[in-house]
C-alpha positions in Angstrom: -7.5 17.6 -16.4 -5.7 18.0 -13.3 -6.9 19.7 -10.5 -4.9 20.9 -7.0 -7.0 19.1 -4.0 -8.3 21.6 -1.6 -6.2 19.5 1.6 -2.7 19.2 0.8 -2.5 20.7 -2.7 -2.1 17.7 -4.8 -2.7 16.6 -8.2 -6.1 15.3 -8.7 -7.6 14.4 -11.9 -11.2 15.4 -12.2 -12.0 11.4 -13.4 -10.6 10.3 -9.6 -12.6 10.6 -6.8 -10.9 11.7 -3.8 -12.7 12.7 -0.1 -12.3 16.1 1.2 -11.4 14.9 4.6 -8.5 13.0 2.8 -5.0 14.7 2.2 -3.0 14.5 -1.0 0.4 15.9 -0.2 1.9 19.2 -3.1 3.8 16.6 -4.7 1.3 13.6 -4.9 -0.9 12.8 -7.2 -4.4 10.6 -7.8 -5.6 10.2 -11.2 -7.4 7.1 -13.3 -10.3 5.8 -12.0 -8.6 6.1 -8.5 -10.0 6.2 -5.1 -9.3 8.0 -2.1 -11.8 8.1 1.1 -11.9 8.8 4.6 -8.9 10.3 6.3 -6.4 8.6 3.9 -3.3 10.3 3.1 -1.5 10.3 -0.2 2.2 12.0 0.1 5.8 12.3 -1.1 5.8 11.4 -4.6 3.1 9.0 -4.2 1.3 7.9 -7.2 -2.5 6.2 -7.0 -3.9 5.4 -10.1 -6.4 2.6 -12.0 -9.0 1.4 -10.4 -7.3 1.7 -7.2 -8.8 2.4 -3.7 -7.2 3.8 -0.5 -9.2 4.5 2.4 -9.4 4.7 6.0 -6.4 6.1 7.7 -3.9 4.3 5.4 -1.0 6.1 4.3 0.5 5.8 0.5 4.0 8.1 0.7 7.5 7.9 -0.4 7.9 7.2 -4.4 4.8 4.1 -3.5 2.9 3.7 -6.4 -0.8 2.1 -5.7 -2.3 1.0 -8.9 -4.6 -1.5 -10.9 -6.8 -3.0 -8.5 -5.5 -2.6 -5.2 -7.3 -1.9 -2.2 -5.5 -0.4 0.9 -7.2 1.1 3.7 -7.9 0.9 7.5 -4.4 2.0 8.7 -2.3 0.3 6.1 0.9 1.9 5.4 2.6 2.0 1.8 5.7 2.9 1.0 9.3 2.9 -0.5 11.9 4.7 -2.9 10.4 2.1 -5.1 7.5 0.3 -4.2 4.7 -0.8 -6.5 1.5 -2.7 -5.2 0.1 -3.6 -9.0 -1.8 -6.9 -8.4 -4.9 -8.2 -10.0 -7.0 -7.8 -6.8 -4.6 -6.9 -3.3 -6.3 -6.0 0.4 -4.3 -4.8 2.8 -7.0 -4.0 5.2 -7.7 -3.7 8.6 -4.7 -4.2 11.4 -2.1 -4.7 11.9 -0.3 -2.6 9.9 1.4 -3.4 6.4 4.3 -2.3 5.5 6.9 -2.9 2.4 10.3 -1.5 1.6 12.9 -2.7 -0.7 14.0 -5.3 1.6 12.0 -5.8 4.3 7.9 -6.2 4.9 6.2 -5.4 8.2 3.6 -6.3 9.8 2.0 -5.7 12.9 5.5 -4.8 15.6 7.2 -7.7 13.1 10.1 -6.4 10.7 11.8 -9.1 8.5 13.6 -9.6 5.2 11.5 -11.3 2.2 13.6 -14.7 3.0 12.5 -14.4 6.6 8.7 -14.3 6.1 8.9 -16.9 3.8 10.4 -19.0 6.4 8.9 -18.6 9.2 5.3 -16.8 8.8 3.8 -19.5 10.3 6.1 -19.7 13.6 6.2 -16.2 13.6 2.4 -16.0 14.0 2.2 -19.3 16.7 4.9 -17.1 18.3 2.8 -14.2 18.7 -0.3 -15.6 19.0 -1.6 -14.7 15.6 -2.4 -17.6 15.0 -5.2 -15.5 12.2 -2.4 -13.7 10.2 -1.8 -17.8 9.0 -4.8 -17.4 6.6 -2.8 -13.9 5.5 0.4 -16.2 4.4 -0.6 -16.3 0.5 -1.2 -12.7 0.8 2.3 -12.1 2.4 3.9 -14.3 -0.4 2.2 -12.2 -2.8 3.3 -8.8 -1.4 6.6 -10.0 -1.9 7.0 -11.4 -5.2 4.8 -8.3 -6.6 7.2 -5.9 -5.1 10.1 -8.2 -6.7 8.7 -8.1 -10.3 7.9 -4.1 -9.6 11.3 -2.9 -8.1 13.5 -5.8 -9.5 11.8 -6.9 -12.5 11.7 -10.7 -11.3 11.6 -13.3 -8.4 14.2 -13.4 -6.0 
């Protein structure tokens, strides 16, 4: 059964958990064994299911759908007309913030296509002096192709 939450007015079904300081937008909805803690915001036509966590002041919105095991807190940002973060075990936690749309990924003040990232992760961190995000480069490839096989159905 499906519940309205008390901040925001969305779907909740009684077998997620979600906090009462976080906000489920009229439209969103959290059901599964899904997670929802802290000031995290769930909005659009967002979709957290599974076993999935959100937490902290991320933000799920758009048509983003945050499923199976996938963690996303601290101030993490999800989101696109199609996104889908469905991995066997995905963090995006702590800062900077993450963010994925059908083309490009963000993170941090850095916007680039898929192609880019690839590239040049590691010069774009040197660059910066984030020279830390370097350990985050098989977790950037695997943002990417998981939102290929969501949106596209394959690898680009």
């Amino acid at each position: 059964m499906y519940a309205p939450h008390p901040n925001g007015g969305g779907l909740v079904e009684d077998t997620a958990h979600v906090d009462a300081t976080a906000y489920v937008g009229p439209n969103a909805h959290v059901r599964g064994s899904a997670q929802v803690y802290g000031r995290a915001q769930v909005c659009g036509n967002a979709r957290v299911y599974g076993d999935s966590f959100v937490g902290g002041d991320a933000h799920v919105f758009g048509n983003a759908r945050v499923c199976g095991n996938a963690h996303v807190s601290w101030n993490a940002t999800v989101f696109s007309g199609a996104v889908s973060v469905t991995p066997t075990r995905l963090s995006l936690i702590g800062s900077p913030d993450v963010q994925i749309t059908d083309e490009y990924l963000t993170i941090g003040c850095q916007t680039h296509t898929f192609a880019h990232w690839r590239k040049y992760a590691s010069e774009i961190a040197e660059k910066h002096g984030a020279r830390h995000l370097l350990k985050y480069r098989d977790l950037i490839e695997r943002l990417i192709t998981e939102h290929l096989v969501a949106v596209k159905g394959r690898v680009v």
